[in-house]
N, C-alpha and C positions, 0 to 999 in steps of 0.2 A: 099221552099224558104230558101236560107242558110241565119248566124247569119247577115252577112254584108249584104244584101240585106234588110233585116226588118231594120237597122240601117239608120237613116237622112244622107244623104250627107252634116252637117253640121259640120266642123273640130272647138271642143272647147279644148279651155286650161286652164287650173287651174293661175286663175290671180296672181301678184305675184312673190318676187323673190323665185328661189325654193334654196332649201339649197344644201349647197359644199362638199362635203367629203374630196376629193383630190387636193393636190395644183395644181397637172400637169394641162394646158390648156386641155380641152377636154377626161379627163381621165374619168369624171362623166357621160357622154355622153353615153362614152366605154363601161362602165361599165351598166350601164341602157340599152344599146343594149344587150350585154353579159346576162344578165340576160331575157329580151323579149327572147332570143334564147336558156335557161336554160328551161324556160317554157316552150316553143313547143316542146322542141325535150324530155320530162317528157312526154308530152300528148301524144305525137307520141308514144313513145317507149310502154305505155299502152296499145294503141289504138291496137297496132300493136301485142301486149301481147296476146289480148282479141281476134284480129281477129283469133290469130293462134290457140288459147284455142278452138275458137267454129268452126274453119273447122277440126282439129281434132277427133273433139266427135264427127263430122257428116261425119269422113274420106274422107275426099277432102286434094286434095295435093294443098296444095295454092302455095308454089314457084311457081309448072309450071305452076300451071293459070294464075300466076302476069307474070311469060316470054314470054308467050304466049297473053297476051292481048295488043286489040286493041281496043284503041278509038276514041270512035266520037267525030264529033267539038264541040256538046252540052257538053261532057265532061272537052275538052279541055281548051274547054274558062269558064266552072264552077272550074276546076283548076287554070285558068289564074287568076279570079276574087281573089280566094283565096290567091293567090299567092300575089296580089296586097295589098289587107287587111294588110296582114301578114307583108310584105313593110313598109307598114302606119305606124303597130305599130311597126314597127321594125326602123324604123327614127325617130318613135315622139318626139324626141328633138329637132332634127335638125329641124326639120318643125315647131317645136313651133320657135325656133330661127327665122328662116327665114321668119314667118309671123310676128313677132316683127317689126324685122329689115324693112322689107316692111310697117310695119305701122306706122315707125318711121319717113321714108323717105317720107313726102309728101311733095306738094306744097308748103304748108305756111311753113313747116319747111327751107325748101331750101331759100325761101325766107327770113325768118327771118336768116339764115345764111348769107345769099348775104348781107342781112342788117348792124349785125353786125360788119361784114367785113368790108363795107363801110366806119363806122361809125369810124374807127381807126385811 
């Protein structure tokens, strides 16, 4: 079972405003993706270190194995999944924004809006 599959399908956010570094709109955002994708591609490049370390010592030519492979759908969609994960936390701003904003937006708010409105 991979990391995301043991994980709750519950999306939590750190309540709170979170702090600003940059004045630019949307540069902190940038910048917090930039860095999610500083981190994968460190783990990658290890991972990727290490594969090449131990087919070496056990002399296998990985290149041509990786040209030459075919996968199945069980793989495909264990990739896709990953791939999806990787998404999540590679937007976790924006999706904390947007679950805000959506829960900012309800009923009684609109209402109390139409209210005020009225009221003038």
């Amino acid at each position: 079972m991979t990391e995301a599959e043991n994980r709750p399908h519950v999306i939590r956010y750190a309540k709170g405003k979170r702090p600003q570094f940059y004045e630019a709109p949307g540069m902190d955002a940038a910048m917090s993706m930039i860095m999610v994708l500083a981190s994968e591609l460190s783990v990658l490049r290890d991972r990727l270190d290490s594969a090449e370390r131990v087919a070496k010592a056990s002399g296998l030519d990985l290149a041509a194995g990786i040209e030459t492979l075919e996968l199945d759908q069980a793989a495909l969609e264990q990739r896709e999944a990953a791939r999806q994960d990787f998404m999540t936390r590679l937007f976790h701003v924006q999706l904390k924004d947007a679950d805000e904003a959506g829960q900012a937006q309800t009923d009684d708010a609109f209402k109390a809006t139409i209210h005020e409105i009225a009221q003038q």
